[in-house]
MDAnalysis code that builds the backbone (N, CA, C; Angstrom):
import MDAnalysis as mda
import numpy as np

u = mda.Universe.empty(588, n_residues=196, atom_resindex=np.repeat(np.arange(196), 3), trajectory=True)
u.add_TopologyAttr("name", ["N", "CA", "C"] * 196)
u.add_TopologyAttr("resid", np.arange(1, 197))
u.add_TopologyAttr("resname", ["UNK", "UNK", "UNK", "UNK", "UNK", "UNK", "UNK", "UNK", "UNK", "UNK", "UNK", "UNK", "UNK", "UNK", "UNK", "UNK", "UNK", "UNK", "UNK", "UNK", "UNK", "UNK", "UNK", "UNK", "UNK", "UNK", "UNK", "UNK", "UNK", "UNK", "UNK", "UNK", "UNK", "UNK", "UNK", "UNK", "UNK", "UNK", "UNK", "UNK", "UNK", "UNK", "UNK", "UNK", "UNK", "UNK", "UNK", "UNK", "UNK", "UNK", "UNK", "UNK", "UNK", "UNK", "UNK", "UNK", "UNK", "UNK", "UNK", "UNK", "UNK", "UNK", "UNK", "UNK", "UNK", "UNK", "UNK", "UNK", "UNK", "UNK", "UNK", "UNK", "UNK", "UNK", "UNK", "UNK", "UNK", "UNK", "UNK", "UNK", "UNK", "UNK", "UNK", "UNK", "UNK", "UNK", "UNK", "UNK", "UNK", "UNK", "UNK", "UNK", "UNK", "UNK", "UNK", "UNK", "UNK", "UNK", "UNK", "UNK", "UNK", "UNK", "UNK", "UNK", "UNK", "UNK", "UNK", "UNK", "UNK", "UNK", "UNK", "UNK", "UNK", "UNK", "UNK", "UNK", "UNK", "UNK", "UNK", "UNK", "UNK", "UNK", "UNK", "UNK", "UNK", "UNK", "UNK", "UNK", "UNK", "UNK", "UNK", "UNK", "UNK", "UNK", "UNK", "UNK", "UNK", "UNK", "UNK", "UNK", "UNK", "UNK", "UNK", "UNK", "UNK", "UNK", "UNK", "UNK", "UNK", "UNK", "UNK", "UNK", "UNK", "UNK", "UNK", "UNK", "UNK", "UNK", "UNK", "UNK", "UNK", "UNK", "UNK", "UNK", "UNK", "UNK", "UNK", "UNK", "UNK", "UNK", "UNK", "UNK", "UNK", "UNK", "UNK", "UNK", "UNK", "UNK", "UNK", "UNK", "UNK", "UNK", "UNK", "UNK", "UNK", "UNK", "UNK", "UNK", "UNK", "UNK", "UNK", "UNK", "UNK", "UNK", "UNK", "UNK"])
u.atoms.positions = np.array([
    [2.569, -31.219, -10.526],
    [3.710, -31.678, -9.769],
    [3.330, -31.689, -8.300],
    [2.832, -33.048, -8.053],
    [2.733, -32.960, -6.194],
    [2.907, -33.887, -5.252],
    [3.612, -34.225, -4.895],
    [3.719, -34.826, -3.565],
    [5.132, -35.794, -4.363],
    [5.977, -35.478, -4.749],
    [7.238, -35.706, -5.554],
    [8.240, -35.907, -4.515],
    [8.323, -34.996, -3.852],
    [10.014, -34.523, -2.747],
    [9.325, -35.385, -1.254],
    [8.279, -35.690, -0.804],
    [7.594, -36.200, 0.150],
    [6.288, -36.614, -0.267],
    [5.824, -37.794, 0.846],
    [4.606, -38.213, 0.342],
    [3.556, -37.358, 1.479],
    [2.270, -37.717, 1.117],
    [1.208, -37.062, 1.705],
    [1.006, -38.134, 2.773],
    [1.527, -39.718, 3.024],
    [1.785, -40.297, 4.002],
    [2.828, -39.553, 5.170],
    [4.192, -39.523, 4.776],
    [5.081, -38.676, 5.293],
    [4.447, -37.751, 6.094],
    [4.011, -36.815, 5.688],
    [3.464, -35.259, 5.549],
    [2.583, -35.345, 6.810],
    [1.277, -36.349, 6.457],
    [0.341, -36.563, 7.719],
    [0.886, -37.318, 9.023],
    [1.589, -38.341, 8.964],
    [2.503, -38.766, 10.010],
    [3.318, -37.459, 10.718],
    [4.079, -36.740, 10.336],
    [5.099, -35.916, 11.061],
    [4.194, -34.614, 11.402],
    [2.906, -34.578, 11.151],
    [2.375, -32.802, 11.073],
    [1.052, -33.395, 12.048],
    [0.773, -34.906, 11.885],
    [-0.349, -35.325, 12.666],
    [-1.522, -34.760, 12.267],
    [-1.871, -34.908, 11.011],
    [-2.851, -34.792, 10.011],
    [-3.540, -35.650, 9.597],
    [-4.734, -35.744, 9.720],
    [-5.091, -36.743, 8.276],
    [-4.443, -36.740, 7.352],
    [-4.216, -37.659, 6.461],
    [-3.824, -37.751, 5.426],
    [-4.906, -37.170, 4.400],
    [-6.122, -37.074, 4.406],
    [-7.444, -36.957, 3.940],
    [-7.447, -35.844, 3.857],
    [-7.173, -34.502, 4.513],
    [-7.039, -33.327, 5.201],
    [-6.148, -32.692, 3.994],
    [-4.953, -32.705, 3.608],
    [-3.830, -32.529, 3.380],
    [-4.379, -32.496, 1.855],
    [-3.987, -30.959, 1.299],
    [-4.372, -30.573, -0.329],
    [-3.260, -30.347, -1.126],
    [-3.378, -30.913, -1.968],
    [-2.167, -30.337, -3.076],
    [-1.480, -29.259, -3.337],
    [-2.342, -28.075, -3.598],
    [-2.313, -26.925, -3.194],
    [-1.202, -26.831, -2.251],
    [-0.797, -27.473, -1.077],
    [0.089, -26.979, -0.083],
    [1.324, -27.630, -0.436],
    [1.304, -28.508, -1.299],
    [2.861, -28.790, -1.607],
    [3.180, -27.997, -2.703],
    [2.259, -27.750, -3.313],
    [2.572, -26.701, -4.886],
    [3.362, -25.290, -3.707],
    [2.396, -24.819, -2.944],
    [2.847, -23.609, -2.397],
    [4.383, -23.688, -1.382],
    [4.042, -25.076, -0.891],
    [5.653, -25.167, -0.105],
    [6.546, -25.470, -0.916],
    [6.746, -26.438, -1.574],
    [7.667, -26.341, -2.774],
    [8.208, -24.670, -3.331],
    [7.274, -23.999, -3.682],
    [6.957, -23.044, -4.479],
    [7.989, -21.790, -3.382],
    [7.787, -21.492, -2.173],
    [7.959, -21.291, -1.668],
    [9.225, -21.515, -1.011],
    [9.871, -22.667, -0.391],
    [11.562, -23.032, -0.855],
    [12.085, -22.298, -1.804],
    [11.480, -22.989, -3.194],
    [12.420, -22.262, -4.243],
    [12.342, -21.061, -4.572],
    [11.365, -19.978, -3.946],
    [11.387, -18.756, -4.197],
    [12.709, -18.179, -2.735],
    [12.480, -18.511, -1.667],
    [13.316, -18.196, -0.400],
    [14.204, -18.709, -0.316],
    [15.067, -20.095, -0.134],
    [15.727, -20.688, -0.731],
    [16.592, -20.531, -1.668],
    [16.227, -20.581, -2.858],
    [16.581, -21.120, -3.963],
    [17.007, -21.966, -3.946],
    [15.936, -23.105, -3.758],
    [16.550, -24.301, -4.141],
    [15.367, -25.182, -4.774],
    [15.382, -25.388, -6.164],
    [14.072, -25.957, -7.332],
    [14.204, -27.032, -7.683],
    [13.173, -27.392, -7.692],
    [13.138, -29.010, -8.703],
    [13.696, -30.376, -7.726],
    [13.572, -30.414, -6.254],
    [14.994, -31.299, -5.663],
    [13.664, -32.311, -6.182],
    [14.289, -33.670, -6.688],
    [13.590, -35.039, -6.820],
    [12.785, -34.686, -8.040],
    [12.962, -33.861, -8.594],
    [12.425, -33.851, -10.180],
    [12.969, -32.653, -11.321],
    [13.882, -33.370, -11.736],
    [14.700, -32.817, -13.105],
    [13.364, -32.080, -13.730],
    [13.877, -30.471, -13.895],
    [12.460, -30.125, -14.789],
    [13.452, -29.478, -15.937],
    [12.683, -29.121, -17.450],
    [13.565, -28.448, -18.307],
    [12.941, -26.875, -18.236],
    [13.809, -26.078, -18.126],
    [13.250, -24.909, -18.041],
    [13.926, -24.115, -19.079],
    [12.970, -23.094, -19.588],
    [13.358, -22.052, -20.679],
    [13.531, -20.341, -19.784],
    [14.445, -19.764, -20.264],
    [14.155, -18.146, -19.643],
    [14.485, -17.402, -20.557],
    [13.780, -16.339, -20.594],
    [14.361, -15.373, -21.797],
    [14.432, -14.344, -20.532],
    [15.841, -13.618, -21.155],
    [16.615, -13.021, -20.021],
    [17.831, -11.532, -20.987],
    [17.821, -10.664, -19.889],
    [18.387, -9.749, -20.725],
    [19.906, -9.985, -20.798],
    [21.042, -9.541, -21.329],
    [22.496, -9.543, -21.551],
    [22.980, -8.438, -20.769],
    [24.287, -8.751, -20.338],
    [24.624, -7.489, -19.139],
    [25.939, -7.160, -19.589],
    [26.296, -7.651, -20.890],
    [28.216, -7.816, -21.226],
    [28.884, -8.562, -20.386],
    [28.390, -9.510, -19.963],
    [29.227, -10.419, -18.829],
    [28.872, -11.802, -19.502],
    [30.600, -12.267, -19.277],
    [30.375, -13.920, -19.291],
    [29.591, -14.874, -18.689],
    [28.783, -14.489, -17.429],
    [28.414, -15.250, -16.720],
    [26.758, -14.631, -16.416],
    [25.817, -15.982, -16.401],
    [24.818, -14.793, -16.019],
    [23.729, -16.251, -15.065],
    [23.558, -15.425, -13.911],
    [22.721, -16.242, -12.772],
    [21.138, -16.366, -13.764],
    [20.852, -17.917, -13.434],
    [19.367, -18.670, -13.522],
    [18.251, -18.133, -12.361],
    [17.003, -17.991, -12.896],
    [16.337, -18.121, -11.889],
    [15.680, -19.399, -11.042],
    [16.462, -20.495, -11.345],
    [15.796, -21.803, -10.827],
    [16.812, -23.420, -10.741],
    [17.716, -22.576, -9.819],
    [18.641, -23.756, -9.559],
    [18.456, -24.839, -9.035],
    [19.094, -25.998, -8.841],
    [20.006, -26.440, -9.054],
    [20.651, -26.624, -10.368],
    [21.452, -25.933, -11.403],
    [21.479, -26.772, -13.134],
    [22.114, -27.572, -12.909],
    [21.619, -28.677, -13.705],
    [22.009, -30.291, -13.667],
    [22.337, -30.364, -15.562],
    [22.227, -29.689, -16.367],
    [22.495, -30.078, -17.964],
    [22.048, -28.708, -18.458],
    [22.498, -28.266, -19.331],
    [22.307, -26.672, -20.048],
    [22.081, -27.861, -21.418],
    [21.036, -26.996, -22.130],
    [21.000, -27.743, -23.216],
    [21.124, -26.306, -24.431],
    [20.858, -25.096, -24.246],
    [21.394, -24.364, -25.676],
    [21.067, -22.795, -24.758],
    [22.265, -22.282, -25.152],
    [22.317, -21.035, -24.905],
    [21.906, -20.104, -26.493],
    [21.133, -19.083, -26.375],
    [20.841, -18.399, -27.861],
    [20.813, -16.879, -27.247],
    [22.044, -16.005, -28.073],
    [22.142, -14.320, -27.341],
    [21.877, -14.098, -29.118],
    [21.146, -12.579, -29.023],
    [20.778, -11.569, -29.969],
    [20.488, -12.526, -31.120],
    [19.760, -14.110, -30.770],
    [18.665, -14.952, -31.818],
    [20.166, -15.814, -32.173],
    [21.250, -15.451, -32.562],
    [22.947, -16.806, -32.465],
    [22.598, -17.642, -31.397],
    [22.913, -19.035, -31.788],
    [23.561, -20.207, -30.989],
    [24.380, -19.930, -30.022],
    [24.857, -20.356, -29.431],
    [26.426, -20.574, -28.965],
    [26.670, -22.300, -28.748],
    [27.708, -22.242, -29.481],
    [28.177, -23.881, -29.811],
    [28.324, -24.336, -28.055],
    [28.013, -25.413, -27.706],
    [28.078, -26.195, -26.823],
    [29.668, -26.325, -26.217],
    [30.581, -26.191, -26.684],
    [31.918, -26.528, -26.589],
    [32.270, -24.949, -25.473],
    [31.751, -23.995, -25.849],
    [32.047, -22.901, -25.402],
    [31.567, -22.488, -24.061],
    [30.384, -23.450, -23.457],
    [29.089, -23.296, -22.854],
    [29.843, -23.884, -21.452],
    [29.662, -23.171, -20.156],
    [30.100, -23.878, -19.158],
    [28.931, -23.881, -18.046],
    [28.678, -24.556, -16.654],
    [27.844, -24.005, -15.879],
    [28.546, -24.699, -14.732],
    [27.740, -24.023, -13.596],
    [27.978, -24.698, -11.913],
    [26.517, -24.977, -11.565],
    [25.970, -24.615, -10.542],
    [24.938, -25.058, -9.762],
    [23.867, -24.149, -10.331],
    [24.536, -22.611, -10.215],
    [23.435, -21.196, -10.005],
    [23.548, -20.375, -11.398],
    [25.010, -20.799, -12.516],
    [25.146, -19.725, -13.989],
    [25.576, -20.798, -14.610],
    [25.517, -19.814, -15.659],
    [25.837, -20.392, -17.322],
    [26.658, -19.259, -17.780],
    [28.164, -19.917, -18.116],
    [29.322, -19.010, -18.406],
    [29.746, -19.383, -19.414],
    [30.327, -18.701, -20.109],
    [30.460, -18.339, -22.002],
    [32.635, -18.638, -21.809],
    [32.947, -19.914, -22.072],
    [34.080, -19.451, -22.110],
    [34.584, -18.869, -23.479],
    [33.855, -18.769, -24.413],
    [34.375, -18.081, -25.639],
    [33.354, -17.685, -26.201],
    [33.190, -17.052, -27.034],
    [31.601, -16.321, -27.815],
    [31.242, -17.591, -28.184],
    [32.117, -18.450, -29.268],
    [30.987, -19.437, -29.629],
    [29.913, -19.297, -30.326],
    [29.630, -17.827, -30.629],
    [28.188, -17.741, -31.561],
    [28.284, -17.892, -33.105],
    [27.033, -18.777, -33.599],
    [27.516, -19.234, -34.926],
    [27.101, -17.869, -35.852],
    [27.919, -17.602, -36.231],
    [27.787, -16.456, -37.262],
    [27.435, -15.106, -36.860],
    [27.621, -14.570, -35.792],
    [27.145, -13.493, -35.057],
    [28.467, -12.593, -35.014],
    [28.649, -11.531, -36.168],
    [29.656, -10.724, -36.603],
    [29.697, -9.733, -35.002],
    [29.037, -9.415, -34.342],
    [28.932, -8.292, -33.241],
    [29.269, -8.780, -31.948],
    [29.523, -10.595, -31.613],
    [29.638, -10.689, -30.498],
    [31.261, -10.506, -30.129],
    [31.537, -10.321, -28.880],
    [32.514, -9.935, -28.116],
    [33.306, -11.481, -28.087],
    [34.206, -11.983, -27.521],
    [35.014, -13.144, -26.741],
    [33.916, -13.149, -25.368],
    [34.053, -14.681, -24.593],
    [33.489, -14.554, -23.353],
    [32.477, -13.576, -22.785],
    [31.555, -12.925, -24.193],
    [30.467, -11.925, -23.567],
    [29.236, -12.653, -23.847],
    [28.359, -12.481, -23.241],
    [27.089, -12.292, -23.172],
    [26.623, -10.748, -23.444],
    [26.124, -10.730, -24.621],
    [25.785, -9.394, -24.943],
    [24.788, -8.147, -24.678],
    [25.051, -6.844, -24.213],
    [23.653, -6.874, -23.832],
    [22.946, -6.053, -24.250],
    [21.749, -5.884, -23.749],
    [20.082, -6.280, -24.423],
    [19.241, -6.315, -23.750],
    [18.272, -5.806, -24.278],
    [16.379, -6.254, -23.634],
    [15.853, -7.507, -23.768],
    [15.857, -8.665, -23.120],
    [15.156, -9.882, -23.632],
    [15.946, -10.558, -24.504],
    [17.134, -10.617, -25.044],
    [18.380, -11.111, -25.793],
    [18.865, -12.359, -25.455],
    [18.861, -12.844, -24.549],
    [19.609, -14.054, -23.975],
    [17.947, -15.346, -23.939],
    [18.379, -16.098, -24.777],
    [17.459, -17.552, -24.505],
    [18.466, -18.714, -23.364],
    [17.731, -18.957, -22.234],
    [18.346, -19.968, -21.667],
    [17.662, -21.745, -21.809],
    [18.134, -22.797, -22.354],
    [16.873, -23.981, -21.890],
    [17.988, -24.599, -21.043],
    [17.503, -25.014, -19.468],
    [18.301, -25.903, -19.156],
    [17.643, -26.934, -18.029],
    [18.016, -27.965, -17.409],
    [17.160, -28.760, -16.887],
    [17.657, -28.184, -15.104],
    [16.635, -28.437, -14.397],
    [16.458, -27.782, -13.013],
    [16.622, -28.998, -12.290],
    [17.072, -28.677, -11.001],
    [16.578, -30.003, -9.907],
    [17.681, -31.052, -10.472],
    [17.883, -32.145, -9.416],
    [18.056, -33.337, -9.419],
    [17.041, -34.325, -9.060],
    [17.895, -35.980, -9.743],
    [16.633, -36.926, -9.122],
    [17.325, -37.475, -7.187],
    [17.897, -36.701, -7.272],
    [18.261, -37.199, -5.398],
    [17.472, -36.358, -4.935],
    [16.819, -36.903, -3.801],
    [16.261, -35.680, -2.855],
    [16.654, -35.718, -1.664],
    [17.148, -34.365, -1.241],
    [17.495, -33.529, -0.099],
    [16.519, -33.888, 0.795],
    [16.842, -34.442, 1.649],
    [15.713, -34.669, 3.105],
    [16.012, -33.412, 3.699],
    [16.638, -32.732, 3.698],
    [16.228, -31.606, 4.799],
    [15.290, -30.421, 4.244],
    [15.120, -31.006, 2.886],
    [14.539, -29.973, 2.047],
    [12.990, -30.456, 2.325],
    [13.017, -31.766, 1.706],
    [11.827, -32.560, 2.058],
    [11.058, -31.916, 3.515],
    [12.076, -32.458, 4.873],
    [11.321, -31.775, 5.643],
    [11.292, -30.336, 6.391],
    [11.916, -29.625, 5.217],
    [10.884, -28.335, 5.061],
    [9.834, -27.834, 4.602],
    [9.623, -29.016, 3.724],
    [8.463, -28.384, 2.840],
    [7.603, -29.128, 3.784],
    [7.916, -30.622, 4.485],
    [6.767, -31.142, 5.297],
    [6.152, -29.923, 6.194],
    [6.960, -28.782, 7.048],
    [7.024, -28.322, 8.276],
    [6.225, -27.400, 7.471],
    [6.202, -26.690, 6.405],
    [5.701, -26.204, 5.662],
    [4.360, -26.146, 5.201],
    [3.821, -27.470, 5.195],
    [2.704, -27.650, 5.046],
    [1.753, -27.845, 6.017],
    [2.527, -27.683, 7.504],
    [1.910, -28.224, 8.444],
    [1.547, -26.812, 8.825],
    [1.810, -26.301, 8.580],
    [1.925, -24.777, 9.210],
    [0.580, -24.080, 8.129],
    [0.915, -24.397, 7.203],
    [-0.686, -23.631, 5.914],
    [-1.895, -24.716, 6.255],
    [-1.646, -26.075, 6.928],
    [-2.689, -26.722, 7.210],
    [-3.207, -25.818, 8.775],
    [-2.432, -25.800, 9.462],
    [-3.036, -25.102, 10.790],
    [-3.413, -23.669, 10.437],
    [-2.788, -22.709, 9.439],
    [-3.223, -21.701, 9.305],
    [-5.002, -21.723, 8.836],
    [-4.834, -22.857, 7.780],
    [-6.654, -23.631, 7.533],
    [-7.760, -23.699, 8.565],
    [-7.433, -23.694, 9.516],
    [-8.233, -24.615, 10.525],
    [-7.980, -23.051, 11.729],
    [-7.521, -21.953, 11.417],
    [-7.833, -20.664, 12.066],
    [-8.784, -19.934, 11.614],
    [-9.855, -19.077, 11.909],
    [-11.025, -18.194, 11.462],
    [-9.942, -16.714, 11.123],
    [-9.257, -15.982, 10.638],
    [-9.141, -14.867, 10.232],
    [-8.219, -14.090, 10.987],
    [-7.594, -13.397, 10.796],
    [-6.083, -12.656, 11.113],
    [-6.349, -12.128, 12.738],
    [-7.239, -12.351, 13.418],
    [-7.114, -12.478, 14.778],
    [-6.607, -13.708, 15.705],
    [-6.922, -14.638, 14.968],
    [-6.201, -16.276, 15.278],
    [-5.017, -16.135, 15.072],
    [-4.701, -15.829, 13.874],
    [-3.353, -16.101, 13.791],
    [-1.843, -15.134, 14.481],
    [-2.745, -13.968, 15.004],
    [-1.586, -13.306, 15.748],
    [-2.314, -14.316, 17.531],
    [-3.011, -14.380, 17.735],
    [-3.247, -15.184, 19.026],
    [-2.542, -16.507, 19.133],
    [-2.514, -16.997, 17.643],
    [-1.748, -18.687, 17.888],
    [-0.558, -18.139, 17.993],
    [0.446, -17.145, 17.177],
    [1.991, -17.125, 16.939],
    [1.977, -16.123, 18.321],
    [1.360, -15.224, 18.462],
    [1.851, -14.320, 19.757],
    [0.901, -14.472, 20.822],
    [0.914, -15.050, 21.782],
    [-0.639, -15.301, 22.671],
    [-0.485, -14.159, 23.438],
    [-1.931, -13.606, 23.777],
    [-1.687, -12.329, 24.506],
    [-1.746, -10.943, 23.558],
    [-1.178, -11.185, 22.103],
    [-1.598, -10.186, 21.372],
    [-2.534, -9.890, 20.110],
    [-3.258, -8.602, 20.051],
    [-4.286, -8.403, 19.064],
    [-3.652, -8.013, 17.802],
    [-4.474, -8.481, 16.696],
    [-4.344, -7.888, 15.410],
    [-4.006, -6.127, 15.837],
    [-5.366, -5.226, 16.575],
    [-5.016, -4.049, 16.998],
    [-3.362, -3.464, 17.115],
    [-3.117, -4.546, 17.960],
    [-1.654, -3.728, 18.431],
    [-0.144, -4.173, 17.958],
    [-0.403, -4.948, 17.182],
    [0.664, -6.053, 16.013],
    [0.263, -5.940, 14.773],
    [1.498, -5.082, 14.221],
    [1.414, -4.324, 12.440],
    [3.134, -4.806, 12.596],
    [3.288, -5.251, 11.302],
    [2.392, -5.471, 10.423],
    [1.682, -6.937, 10.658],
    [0.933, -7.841, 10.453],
    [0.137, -8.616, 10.823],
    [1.485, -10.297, 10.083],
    [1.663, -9.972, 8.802],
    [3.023, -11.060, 8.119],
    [3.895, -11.317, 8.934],
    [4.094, -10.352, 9.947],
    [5.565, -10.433, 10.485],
    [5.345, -11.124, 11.616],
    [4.131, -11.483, 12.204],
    [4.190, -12.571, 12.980],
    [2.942, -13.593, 13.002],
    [2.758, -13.743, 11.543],
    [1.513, -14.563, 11.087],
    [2.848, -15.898, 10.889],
    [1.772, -16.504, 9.545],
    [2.145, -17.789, 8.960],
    [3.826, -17.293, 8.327],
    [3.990, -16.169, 7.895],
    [5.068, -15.723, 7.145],
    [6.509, -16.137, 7.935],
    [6.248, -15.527, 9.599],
    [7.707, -15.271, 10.294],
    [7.732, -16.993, 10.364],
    [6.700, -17.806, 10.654],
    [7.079, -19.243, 11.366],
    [7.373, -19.663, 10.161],
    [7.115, -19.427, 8.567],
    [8.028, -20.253, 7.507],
    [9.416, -19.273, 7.716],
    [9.365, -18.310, 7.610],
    [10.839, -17.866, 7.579],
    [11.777, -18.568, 8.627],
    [11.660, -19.080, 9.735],
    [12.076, -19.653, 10.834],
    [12.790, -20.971, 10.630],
    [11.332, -21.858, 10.418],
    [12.017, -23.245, 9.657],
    [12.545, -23.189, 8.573],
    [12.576, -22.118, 7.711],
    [13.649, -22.342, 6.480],
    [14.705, -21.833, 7.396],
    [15.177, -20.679, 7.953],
    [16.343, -19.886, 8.245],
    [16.991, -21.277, 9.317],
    [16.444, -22.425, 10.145],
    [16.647, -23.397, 10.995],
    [16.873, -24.552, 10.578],
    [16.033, -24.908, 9.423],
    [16.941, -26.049, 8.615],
    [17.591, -26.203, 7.347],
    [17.374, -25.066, 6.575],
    [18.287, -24.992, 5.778],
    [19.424, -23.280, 6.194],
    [19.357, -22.890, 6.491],
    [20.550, -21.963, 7.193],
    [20.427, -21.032, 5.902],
    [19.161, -20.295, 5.524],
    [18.874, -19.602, 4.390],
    [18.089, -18.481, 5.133],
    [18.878, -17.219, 4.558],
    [18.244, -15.648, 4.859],
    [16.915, -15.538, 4.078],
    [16.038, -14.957, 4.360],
    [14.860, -14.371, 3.606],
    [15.982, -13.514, 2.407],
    [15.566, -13.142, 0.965],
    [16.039, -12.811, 0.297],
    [15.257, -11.628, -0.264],
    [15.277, -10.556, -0.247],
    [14.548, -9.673, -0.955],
    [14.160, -10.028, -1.995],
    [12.979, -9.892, -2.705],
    [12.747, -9.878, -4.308],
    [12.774, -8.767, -4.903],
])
């Protein structure tokens, strides 16, 4: 999956790159990267995704890879749940009734819970793409291309902080390549760093 949400024309025009220059690798990782900080997956390519996921006794239970655009089968403790019962928004998949075919133990509106119990398949992403997403991931790549073209963690606190040494700037992430993606995400999409 590369160069989908923007082209590698795009990319070298706005970052002033060769186009020649510019590796795949960096859209896998900016992409990759959005949707880990972000959360926001798949923009300009519907993907189908599977999760096996634990049960919490709750009707509702958050995806790891939003946008959902189509749920195609929910399966708790190895039961179905009939489609009719099956609801979603952007970020969950909510149970308005058990719905499970033949499953003597399930609750009304539960998701049951469990170690690894819950099968999710559902499709990720849309086919519209978000330009502001797009050019984040451009700004994104421009930034792991210049990090390329630095010799080793003394450059890179000299390019982001001039005036200061690796020596006296710990931790070295917090004002490497890390803080300037956190920046343009937190600036054009209005998204906090998120703990993992």
């Amino acid at each position: 999956m590369a160069w989908e949400m923007i082209s590698k024309e795009e990319v070298a025009l706005l970052a002033g790159i060769k186009q020649s220059d510019l590796r795949d690798i960096w859209y896998n990782m900016a992409t990759g990267i959005v949707g880990r900080i972000a959360g926001i997956w798949n923009v300009g390519a519907p993907t189908s995704i599977t999760e096996v996921r634990d049960g919490r006794d709750l009707p509702r239970i958050d995806v790891h890879q939003p946008p959902i655009s189509a749920v195609t089968s929910v399966t708790v403790d190895g039961y179905s749940v009939d489609s009719a019962y099956i609801s979603y928004d952007t970020t969950s998949i909510v149970l308005s009734d058990s719905g499970y075919t033949g499953n003597p133990y399930a609750d009304d509106q539960v998701i049951t819970e469990g170690d690894k119990n819950v099968t999710l398949v559902y499709t990720s992403g849309t086919s519209t793409i978000d330009y502001s997403v797009a050019l984040v991931v451009a700004l994104i790549i421009k930034e792991l291309a210049n990090l390329h073209t630095m010799e080793g963690s003394e450059a890179v606190i000299q390019f982001y902080r001039p005036g200061q040494s690796a020596a006296t700037e710990d931790p070295l992430i917090r004002w490497g390549i890390h803080g300037k993606i956190e920046g343009i995400i937190e600036t054009f999409l209005g998204k906090k760093f998120r703990v993992a």
